[in-house]
N, C-alpha and C positions, 0 to 999 in steps of 0.2 A: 382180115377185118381190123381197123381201127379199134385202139379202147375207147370205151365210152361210160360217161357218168352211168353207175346203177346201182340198186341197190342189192345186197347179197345177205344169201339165206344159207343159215347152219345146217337145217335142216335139209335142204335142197342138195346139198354137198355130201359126196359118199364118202365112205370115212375105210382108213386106214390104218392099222395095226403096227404099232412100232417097234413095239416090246409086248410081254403078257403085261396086262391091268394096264397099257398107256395106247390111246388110240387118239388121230388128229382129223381135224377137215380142212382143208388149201380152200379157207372161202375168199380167198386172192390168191392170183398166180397166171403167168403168163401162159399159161394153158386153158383157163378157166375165163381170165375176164381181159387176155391179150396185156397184163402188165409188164414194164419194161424195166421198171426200178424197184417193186414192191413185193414182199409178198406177204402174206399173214394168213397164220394156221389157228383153230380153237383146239388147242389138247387139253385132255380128260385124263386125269390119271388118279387110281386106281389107289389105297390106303398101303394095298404092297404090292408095287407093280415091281417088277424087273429092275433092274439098272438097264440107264440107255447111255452106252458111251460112245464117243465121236471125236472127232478129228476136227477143229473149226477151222473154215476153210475160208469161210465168208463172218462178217459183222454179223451177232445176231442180240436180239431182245425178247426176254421170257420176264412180261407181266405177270404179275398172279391176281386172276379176275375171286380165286376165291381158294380159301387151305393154305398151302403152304407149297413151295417148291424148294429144294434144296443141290445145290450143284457143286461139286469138285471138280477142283481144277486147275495144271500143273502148264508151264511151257517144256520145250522138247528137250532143254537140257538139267531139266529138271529143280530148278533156280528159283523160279518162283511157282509156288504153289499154297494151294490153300481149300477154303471152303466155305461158302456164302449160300443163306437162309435168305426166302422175301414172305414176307406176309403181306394178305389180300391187301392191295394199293400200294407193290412194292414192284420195282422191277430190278430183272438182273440184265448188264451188258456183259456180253459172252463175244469177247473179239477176237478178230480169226489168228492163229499161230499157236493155239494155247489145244491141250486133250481135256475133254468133261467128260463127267459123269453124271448123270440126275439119277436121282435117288429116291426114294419113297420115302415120304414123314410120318406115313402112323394115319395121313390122313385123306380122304379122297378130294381131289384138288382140281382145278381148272385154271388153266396157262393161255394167254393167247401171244403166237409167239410172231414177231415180225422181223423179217429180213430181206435182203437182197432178192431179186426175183429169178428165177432160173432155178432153185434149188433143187426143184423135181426131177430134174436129170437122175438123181439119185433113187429115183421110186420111176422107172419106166412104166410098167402096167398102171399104177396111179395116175400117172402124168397122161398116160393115152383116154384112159376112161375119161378124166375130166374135160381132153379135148375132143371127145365124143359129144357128152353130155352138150358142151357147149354148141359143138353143130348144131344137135337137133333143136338148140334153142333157135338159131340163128333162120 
């Protein structure tokens, strides 16, 4: 099925455990609403969640719709590194080639993260539910 203009619900979107105290919803993604370029997640995290660290593989953007977000973050030969704060109406670009870390600030926070679409490959069971969900809408 073609994508097509709609409108999309947080709520309607099952949610996914990333770390302890950080959990997201894919209310885009080419699983969910057939995107081809986009995707964008709503994360909730937690005053002391886990550390989430990752490999950037793709471009990515982590808005802060509200708290604080804070990420490290080094390339593989270890040359450039460092570490950047955003507060609510900041965003961070987190481009691929580089290892992060997100971190907890002390504070309960909310991210909504946009990137390249396909990222789900990485969450199979996620990625199949929400092409579920989408059938029975369909």
């Amino acid at each position: 099925m073609p994508a097509r203009p709609e409108k999309v619900s947080f709520e309607n979107t099952p949610n996914i455990d990333l770390v302890r105290g950080m959990h997201a919803r894919w209310v885009i993604s080419s699983e969910a609403n057939d995107s081809d370029e986009v995707g964008v997640a709503i994360i909730h995290q937690d005053s002391d969640m886990a550390d989430l660290s990752w490999d950037g593989k793709i471009d990515e953007v982590f808005f802060c719709a509200k708290g604080k977000l804070k990420v490290l973050f080094q390339d593989k030969d270890n040359t450039i590194k460092g570490e950047m704060m955003a507060d609510e109406g900041e965003a961070l670009f987190l481009p691929r080639g580089f290892h992060f870390k997100l971190q907890n600030t002390g504070v309960d926070s909310i991210s909504v993260l946009i990137h390249k679409a396909r990222l789900l490959t990485n969450h199979p069971e996620y990625s199949e539910q929400l092409k579920q969900i989408r059938q029975s809408q369909a």
